[in-house]
DSSP file (Angstrom, degrees, kcal/mol; ACC not computed):
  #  RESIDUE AA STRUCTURE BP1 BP2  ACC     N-H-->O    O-->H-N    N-H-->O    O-->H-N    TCO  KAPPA ALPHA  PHI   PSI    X-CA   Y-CA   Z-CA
    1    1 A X     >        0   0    0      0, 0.0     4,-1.4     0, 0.0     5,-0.1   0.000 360.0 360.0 360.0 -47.1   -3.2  -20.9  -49.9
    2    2 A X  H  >  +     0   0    0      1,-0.3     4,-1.9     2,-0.2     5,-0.2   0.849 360.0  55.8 -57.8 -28.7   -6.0  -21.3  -47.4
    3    3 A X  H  > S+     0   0    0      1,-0.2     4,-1.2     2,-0.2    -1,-0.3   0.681 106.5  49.3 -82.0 -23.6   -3.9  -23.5  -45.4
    4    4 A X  H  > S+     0   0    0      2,-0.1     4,-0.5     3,-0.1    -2,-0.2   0.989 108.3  53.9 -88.9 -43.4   -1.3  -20.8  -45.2
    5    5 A X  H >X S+     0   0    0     -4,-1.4     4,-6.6     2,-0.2     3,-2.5   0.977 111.8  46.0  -8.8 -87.5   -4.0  -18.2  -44.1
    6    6 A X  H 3X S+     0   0    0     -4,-1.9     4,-2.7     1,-0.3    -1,-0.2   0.835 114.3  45.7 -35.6 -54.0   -5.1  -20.7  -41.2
    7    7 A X  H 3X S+     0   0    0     -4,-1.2     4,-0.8    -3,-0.2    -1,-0.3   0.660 117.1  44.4 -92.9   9.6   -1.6  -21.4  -39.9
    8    8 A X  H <X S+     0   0    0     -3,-2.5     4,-3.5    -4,-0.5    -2,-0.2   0.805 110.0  53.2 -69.2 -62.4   -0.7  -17.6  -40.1
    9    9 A X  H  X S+     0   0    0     -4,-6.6     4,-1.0     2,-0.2    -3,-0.2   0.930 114.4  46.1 -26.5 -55.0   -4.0  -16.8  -38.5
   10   10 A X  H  < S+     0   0    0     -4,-2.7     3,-0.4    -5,-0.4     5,-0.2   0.883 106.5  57.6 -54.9 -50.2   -2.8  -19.5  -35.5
   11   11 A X  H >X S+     0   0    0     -4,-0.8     4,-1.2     1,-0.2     3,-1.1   0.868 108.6  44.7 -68.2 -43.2    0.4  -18.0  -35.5
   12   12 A X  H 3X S+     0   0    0     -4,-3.5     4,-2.3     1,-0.3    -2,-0.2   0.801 109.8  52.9 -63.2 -25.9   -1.1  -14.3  -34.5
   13   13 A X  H 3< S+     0   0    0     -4,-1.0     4,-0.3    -3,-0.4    -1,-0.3   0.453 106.8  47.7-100.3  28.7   -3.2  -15.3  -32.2
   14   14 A X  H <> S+     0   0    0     -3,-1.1     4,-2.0    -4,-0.2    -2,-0.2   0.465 114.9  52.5-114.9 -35.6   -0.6  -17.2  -30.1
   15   15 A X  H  X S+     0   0    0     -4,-1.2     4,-1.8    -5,-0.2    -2,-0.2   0.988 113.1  42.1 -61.0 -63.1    1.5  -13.9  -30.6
   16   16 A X  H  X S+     0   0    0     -4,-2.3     4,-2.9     1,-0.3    -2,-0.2   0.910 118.9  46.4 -75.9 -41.2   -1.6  -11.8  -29.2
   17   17 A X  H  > S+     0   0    0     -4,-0.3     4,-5.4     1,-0.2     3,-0.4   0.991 104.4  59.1 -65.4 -46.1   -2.3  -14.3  -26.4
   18   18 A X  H  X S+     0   0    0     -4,-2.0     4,-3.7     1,-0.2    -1,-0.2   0.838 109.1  44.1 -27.7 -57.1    1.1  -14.6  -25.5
   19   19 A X  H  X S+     0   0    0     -4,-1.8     4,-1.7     2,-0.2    -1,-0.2   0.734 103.7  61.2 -74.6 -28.9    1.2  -10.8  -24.7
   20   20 A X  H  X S+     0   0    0     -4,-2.9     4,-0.9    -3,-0.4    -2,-0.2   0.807 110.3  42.9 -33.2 -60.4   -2.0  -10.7  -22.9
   21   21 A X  H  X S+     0   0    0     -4,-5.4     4,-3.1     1,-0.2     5,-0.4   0.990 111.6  60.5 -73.2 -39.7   -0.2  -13.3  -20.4
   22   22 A X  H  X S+     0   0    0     -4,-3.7     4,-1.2     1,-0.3    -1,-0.2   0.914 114.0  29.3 -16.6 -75.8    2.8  -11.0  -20.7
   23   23 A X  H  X S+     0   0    0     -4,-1.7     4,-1.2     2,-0.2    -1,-0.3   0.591 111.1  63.5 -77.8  -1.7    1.2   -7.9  -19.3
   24   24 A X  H  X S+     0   0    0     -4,-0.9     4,-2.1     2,-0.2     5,-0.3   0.928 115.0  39.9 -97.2 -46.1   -1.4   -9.8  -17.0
   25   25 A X  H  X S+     0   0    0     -4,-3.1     4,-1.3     1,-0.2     5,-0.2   0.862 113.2  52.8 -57.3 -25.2    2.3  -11.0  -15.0
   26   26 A X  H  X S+     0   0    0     -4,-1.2     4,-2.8    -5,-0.4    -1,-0.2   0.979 110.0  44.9 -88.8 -48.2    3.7   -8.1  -15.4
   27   27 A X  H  X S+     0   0    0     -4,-1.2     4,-1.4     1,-0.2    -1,-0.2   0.852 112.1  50.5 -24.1 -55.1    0.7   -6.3  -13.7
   28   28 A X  H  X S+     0   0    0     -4,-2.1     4,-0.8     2,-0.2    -2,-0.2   0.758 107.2  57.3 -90.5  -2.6    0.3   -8.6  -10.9
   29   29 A X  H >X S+     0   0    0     -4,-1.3     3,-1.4    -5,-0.3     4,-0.6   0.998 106.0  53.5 -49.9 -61.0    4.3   -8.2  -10.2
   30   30 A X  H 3X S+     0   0    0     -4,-2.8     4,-3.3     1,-0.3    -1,-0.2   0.622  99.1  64.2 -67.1 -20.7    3.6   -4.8   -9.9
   31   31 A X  H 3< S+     0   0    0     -4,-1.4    27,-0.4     1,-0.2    -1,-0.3   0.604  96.4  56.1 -36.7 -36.2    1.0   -5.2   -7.4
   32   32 A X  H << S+     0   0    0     -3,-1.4    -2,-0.2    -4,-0.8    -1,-0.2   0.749 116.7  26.2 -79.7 -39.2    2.7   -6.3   -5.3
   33   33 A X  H  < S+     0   0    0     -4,-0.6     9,-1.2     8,-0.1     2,-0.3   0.474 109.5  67.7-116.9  21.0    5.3   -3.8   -5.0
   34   34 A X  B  < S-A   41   0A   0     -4,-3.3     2,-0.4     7,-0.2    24,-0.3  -0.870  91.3-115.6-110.4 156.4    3.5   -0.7   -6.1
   35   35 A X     >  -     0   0    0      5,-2.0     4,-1.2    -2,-0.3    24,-0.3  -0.705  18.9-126.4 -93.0 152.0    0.6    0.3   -3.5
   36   36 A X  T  4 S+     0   0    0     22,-1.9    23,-0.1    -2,-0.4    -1,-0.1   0.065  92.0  24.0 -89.5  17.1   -2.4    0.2   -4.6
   37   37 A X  T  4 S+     0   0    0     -2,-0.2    -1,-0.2     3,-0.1    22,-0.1   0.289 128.9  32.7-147.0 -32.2   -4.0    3.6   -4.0
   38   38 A X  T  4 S-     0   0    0      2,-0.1    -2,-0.1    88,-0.0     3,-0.1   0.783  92.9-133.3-108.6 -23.4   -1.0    6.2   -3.7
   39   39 A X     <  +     0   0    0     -4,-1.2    -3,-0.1     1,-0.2     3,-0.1   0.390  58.4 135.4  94.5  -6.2    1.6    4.3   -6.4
   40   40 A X        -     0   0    0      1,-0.1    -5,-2.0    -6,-0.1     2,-0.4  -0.293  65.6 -95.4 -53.0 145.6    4.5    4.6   -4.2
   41   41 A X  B     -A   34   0A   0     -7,-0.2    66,-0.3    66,-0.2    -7,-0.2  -0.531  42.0-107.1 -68.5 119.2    6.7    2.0   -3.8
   42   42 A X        -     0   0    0     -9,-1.2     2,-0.4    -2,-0.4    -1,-0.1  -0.295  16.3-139.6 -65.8 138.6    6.2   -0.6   -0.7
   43   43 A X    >>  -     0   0    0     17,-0.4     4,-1.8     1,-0.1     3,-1.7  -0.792  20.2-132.7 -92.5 127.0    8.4   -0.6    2.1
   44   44 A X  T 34 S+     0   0    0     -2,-0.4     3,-0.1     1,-0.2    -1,-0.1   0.891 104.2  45.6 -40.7 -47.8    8.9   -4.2    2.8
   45   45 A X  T 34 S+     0   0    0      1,-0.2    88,-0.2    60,-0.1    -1,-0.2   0.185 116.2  46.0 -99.2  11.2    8.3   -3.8    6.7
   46   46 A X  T <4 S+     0   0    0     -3,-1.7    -1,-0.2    86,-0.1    36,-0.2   0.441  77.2 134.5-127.0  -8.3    5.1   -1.4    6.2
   47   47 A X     <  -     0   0    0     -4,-1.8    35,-0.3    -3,-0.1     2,-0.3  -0.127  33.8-175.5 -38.7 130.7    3.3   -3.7    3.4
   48   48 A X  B     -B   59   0B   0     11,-1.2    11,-0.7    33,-0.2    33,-0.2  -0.773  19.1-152.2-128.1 146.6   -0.7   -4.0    4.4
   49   49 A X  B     +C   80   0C   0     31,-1.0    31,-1.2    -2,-0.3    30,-0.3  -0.460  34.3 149.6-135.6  82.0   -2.7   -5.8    2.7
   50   50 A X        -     0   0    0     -2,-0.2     2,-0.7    28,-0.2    28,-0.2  -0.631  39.9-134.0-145.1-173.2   -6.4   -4.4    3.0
   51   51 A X        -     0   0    0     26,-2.2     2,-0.4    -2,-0.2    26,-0.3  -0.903  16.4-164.9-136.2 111.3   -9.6   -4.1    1.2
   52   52 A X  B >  S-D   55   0D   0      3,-1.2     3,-0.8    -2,-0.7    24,-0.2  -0.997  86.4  -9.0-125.2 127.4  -12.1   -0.2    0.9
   53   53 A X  T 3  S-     0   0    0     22,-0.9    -1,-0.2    -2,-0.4    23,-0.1   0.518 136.3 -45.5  62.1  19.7  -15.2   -0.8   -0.2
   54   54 A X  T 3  S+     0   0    0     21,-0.4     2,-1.3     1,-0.1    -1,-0.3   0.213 109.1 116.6 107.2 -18.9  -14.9   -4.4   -1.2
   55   55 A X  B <   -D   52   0D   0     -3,-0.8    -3,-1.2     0, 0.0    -1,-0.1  -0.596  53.0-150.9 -92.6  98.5  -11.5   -3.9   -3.1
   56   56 A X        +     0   0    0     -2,-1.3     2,-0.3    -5,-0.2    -5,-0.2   0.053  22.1 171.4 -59.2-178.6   -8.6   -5.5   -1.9
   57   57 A X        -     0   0    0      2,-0.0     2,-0.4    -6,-0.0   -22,-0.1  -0.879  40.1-125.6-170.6 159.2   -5.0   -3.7   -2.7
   58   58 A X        -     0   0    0    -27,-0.4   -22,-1.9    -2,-0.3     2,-0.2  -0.785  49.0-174.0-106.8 127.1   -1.3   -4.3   -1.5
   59   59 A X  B     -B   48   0B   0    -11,-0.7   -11,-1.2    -2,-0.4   -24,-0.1  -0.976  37.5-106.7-169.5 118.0   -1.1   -0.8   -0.3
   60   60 A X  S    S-     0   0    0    -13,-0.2   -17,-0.4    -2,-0.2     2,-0.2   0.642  90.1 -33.8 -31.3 -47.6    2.4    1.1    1.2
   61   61 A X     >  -     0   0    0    -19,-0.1     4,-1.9     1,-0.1    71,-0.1  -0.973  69.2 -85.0-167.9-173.3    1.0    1.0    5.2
   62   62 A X  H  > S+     0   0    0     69,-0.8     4,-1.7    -2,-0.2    70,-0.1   0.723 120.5  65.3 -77.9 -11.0   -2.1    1.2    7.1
   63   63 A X  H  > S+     0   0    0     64,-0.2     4,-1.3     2,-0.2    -1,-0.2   0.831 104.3  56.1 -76.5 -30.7   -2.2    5.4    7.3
   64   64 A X  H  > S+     0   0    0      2,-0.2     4,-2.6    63,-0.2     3,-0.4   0.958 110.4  41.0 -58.5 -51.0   -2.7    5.0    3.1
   65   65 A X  H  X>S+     0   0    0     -4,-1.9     4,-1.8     1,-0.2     5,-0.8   0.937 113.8  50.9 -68.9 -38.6   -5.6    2.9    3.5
   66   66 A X  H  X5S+     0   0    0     -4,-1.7     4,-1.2     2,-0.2    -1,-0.2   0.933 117.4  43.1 -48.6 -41.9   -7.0    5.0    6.3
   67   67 A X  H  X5S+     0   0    0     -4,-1.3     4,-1.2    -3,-0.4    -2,-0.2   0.746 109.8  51.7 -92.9 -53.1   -6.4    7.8    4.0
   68   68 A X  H  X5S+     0   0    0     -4,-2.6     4,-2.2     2,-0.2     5,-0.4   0.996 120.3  46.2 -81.4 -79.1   -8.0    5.9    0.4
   69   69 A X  H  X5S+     0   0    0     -4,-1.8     4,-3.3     1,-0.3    -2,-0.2   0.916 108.9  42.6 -68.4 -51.5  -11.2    5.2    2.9
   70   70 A X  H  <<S+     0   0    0     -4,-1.2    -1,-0.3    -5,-0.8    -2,-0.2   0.997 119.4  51.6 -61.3 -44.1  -12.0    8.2    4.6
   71   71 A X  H  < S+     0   0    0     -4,-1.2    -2,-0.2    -3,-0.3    -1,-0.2   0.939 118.2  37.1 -35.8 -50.6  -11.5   10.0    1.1
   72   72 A X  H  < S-     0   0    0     -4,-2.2    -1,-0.2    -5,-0.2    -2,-0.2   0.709 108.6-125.4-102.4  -7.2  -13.5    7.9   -0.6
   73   73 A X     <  +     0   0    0     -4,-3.3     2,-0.2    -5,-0.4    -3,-0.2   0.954  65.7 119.0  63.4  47.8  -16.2    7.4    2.1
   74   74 A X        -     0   0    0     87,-0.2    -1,-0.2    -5,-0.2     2,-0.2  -0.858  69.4 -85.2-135.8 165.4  -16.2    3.6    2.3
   75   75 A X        -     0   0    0     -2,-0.2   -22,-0.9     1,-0.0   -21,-0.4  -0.446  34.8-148.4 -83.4 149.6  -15.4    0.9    5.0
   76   76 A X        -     0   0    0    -24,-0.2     2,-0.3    -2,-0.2   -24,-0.2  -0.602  15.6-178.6-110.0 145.2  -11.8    0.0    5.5
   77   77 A X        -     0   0    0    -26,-0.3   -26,-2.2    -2,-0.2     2,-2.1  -0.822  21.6-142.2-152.8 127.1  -11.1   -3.8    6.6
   78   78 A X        -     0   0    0     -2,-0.3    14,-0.6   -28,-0.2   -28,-0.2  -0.584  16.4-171.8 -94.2 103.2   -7.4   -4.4    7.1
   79   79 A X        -     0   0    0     -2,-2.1    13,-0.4   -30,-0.3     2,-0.3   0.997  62.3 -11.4 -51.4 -74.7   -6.6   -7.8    5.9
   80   80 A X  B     -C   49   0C   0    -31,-1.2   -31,-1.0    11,-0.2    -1,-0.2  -0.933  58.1-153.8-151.5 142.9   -3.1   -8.4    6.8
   81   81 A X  B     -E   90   0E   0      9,-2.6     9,-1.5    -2,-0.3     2,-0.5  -0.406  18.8-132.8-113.8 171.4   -0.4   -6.0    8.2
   82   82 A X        -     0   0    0    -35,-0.3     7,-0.3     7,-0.3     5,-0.3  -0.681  31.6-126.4-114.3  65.2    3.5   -6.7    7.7
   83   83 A X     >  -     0   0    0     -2,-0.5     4,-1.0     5,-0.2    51,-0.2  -0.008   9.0-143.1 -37.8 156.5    5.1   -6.1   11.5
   84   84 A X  T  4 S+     0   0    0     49,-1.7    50,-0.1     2,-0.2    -1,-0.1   0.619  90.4  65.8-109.3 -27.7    7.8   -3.7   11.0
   85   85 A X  T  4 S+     0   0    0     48,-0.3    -1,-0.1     1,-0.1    -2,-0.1   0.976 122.4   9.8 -69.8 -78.4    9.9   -5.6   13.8
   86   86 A X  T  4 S-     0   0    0      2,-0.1    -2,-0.2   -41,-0.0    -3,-0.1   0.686  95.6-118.5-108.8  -5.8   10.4   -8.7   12.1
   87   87 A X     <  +     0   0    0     -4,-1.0    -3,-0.1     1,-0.4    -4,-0.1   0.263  68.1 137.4 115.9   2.5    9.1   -8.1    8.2
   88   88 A X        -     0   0    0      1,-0.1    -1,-0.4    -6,-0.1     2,-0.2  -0.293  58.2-128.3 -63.6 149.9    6.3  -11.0    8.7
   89   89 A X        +     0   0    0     -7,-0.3     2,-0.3    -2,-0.1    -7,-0.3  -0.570  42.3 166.2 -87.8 145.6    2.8  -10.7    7.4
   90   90 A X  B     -E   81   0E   0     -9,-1.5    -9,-2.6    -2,-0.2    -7,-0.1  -0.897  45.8 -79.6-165.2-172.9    0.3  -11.5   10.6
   91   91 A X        -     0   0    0     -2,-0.3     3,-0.3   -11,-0.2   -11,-0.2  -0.395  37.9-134.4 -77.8 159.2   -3.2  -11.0   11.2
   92   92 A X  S >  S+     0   0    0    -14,-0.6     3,-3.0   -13,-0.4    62,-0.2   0.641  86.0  81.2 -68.6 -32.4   -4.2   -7.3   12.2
   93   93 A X  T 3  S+     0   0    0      1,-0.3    61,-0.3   -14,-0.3    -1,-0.2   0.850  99.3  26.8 -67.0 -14.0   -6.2   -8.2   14.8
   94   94 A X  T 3  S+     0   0    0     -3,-0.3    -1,-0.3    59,-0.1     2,-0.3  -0.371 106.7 110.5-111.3  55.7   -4.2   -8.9   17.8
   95   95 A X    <   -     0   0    0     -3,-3.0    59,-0.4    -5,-0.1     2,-0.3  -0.884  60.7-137.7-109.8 161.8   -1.2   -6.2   16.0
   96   96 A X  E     -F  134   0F   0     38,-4.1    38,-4.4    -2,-0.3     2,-0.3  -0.874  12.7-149.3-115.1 171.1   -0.5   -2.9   17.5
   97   97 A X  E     -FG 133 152F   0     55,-1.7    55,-6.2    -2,-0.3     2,-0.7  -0.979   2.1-152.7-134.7 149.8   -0.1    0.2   15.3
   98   98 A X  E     -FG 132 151F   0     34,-2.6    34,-2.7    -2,-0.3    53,-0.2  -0.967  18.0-169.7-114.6 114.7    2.2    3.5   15.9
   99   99 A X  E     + G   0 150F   0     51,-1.1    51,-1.6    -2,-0.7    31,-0.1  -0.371  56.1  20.4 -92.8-171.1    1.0    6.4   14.4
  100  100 A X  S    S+     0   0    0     29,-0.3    49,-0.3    49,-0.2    -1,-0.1   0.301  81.8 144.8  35.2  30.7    2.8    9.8   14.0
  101  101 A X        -     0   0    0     29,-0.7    48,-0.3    -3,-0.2    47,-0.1   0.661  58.0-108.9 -57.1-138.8    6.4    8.9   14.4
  102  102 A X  S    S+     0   0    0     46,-0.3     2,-0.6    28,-0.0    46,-0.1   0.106  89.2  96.0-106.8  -3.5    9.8   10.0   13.0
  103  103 A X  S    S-     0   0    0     27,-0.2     2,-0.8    45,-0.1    27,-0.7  -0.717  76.8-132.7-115.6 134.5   10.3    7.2   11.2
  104  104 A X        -     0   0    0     -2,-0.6    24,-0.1     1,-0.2    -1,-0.0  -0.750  14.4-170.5 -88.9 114.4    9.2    7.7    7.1
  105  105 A X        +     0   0    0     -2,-0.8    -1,-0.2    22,-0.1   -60,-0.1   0.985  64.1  61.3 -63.9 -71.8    7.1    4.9    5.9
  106  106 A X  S    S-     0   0    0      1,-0.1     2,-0.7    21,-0.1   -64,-0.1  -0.090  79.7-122.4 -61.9 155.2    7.3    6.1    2.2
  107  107 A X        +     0   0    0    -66,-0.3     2,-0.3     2,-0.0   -66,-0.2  -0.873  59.9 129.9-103.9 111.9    9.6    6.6   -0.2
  108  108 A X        -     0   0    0     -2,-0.7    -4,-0.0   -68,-0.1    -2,-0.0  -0.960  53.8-145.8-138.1 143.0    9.2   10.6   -1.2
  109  109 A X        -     0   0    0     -2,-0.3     2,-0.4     2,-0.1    -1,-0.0   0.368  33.0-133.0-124.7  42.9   10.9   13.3   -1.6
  110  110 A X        +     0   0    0      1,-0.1    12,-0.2    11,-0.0     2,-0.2   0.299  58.4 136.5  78.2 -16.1    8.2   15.8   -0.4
  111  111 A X        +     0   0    0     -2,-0.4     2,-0.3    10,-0.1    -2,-0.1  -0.514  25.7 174.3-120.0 124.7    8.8   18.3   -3.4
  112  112 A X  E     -H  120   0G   0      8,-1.2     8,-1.9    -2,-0.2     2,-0.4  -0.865  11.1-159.8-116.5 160.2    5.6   19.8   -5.3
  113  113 A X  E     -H  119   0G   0     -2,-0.3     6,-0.2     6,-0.2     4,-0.0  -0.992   9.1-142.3-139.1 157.0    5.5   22.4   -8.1
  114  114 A X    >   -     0   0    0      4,-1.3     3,-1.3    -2,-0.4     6,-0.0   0.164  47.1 -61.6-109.6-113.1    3.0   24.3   -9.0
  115  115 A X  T 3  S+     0   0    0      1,-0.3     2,-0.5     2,-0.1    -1,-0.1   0.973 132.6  44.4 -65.9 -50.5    1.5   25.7  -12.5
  116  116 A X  T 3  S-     0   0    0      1,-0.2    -1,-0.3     0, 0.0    -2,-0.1   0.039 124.9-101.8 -87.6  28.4    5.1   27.8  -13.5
  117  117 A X  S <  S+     0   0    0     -3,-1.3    -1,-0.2    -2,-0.5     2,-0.1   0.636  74.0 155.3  75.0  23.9    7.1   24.8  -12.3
  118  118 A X        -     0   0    0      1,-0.1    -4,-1.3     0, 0.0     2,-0.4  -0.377  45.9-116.5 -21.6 127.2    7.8   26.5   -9.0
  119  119 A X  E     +H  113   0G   0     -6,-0.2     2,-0.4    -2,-0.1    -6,-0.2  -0.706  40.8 170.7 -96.4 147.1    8.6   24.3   -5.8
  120  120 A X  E     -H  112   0G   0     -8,-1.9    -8,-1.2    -2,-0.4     2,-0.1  -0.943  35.6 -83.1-134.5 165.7    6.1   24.8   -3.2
  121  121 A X        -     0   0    0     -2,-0.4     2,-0.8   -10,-0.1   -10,-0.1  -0.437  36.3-124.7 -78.5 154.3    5.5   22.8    0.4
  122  122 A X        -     0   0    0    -12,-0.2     3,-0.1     1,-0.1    -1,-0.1  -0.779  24.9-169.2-105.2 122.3    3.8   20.1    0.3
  123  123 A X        +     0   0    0     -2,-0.8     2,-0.3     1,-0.3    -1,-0.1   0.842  67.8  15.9 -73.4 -38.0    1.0   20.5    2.7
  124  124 A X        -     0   0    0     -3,-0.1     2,-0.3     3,-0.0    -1,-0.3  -0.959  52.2-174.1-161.0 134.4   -0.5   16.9    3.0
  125  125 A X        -     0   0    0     -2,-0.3     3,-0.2     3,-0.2    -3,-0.0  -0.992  22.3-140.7-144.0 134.9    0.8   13.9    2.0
  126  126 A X  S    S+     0   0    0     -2,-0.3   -59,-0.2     1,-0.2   -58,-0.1   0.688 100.2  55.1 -73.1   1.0   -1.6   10.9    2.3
  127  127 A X  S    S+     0   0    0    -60,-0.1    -1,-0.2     3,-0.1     4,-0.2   0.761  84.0 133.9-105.0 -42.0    0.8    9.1    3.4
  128  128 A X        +     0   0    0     -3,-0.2    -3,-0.2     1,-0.2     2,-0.1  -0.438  63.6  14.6 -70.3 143.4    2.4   10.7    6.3
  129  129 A X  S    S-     0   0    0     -2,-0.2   -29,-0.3   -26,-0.2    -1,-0.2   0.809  95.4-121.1 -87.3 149.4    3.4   10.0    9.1
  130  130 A X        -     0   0    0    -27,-0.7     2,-0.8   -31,-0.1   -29,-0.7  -0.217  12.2-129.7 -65.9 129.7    3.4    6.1    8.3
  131  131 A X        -     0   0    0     -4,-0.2   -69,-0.8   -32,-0.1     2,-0.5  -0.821  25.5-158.4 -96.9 128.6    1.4    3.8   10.4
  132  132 A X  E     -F   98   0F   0    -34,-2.7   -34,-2.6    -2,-0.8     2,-0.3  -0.935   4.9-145.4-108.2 139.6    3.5    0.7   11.6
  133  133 A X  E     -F   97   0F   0     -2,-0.5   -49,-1.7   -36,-0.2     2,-0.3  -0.722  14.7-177.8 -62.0 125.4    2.1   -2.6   12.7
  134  134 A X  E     -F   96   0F   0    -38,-4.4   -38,-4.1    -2,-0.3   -51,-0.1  -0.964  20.5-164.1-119.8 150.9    3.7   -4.5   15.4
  135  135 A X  S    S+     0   0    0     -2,-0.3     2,-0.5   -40,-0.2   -44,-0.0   0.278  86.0  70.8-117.3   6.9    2.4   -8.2   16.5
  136  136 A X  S >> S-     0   0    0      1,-0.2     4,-1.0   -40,-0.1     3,-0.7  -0.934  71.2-159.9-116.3  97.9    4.6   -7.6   19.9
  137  137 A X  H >> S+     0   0    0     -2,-0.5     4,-1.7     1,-0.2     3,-1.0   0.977  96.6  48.5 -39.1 -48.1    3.0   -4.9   22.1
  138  138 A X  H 3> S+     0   0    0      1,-0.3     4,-2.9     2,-0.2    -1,-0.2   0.693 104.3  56.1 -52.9 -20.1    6.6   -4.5   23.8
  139  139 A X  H <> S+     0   0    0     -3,-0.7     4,-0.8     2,-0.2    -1,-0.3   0.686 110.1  48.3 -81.0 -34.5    8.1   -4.3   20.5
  140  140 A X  H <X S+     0   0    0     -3,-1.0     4,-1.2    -4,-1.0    -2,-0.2   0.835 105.6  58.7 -63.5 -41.4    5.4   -1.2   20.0
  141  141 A X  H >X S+     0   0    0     -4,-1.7     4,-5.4     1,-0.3     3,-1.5   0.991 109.9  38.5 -75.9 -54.8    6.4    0.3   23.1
  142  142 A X  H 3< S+     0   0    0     -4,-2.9     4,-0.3     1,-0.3    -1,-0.3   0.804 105.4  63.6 -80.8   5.1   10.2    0.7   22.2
  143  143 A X  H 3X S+     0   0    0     -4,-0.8     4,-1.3     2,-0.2    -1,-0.3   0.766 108.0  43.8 -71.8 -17.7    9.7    1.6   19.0
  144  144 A X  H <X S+     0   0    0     -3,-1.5     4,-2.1    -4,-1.2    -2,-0.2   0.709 107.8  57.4 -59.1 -48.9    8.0    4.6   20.4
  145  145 A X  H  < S+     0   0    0     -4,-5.4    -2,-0.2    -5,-0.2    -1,-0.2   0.741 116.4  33.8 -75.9  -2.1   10.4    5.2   22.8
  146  146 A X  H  4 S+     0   0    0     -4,-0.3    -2,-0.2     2,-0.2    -1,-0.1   0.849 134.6  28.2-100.2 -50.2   13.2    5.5   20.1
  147  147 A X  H  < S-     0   0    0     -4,-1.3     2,-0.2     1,-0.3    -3,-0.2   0.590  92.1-129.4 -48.0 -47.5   10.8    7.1   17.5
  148  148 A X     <  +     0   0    0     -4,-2.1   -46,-0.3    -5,-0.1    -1,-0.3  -0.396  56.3 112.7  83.8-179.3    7.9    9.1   18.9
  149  149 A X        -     0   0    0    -49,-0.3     2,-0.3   -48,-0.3   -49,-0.2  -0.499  66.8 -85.5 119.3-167.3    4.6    8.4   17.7
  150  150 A X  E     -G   99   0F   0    -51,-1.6   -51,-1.1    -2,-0.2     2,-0.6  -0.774  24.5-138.9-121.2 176.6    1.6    6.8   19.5
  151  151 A X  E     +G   98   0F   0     -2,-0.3   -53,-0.3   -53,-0.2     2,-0.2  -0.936  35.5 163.7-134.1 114.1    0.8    3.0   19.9
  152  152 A X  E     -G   97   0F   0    -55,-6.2   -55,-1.7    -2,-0.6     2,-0.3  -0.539  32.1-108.4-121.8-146.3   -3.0    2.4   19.4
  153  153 A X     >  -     0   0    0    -57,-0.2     4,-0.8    -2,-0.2     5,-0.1  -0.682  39.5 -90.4-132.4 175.9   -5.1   -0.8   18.8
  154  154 A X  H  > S+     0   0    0    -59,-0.4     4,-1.2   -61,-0.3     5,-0.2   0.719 123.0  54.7 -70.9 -34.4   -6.8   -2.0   15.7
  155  155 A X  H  > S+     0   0    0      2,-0.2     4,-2.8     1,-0.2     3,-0.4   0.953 104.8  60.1 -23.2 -67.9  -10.3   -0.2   16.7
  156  156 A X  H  > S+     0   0    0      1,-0.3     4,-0.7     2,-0.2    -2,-0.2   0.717 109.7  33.9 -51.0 -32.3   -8.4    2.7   16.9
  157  157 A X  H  X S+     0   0    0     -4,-0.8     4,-0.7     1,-0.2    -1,-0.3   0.848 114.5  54.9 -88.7 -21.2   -7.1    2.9   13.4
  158  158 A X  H >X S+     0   0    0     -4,-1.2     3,-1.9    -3,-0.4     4,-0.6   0.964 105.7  58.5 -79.2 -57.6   -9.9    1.5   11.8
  159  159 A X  H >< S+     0   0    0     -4,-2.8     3,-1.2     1,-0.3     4,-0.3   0.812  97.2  60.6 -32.7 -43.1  -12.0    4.4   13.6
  160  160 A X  H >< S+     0   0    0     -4,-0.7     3,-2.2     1,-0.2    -1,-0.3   0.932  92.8  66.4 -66.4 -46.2  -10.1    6.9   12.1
  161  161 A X  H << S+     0   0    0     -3,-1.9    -1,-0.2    -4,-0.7    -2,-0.2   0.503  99.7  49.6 -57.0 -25.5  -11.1    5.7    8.8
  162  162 A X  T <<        0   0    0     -3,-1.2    -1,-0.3    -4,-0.6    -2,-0.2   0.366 360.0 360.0-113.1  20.5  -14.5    6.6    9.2
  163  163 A X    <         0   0    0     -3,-2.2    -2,-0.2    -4,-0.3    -3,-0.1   0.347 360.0 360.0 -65.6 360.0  -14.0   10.4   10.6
């Protein structure tokens, strides 16, 4: 009887671990293609990979993390940016970034309600307008010219983060 006890016991906690490793994959899946401050789904070609306050995140573009820092009143350090050109991760520092375009980073569809399930405008969205990386200034410059927006430097954006 005790020996049935024991390999029952064995058998639950193989069950319990099992489900542990379950959700701990299923977690970091989702890390990767939910962002890590606003819950939105990453656009492949805006994915950022950057760290407020000592916590890294896989995070929807660099205007979210600008957004998640200045909010939270902590230092921003942008790990690695995705260029929007050719869908590659490279390093932020030599990238350029276009702020305020045409072009929607997120996927949203803008729509609030409020208590009596009313739609109202949406005033601020952290998300908006999407910062893109590019690791090609020229690559910057006509996306601008097709787009709008503005082309700044990695100072620039980072700067913003602590207004």
């Amino acid at each position: 009887m005790a020996k049935r006890a024991s390999i029952y016991s064995v058998i639950v906690l193989i069950v319990v671990a099992g489900l542990f490793a379950g959700e701990y994959l299923l977690m970091s899946r989702r890390a990767q293609t939910e962002c890590g401050f606003c819950r939105r789904h990453i656009n492949p070609k805006a994915h950022v990979v950057a760290e407020v306050g000592g916590r890294r995140r896989n995070v929807c573009c660099a205007h979210c993390a600008v957004t998640e820092a200045r909010q939270e009143k902590k230092p921003l350090r942008l790990i690695a940016v995705t260029d929007y050109s050719t869908g590659k991760m490279v390093s932020p520092d030599g990238a350029w970034f276009v702020e305020d375009s045409r072009v929607i980073a997120c996927e949203h569809d803008m729509s609030k309600m409020d208590e009596s399930k009313h739609a109202e405008q949406l005033e601020f969205d952290r998300c908006s307008p999407g910062t893109f990386a590019f690791s090609d200034r020229k690559a910057a410059e006509e996306f601008v010219a097709g787009n709008g927006g503005v082309l700044r430097s990695l100072p620039e954006v980072l700067a913003e983060a602590q207004q």
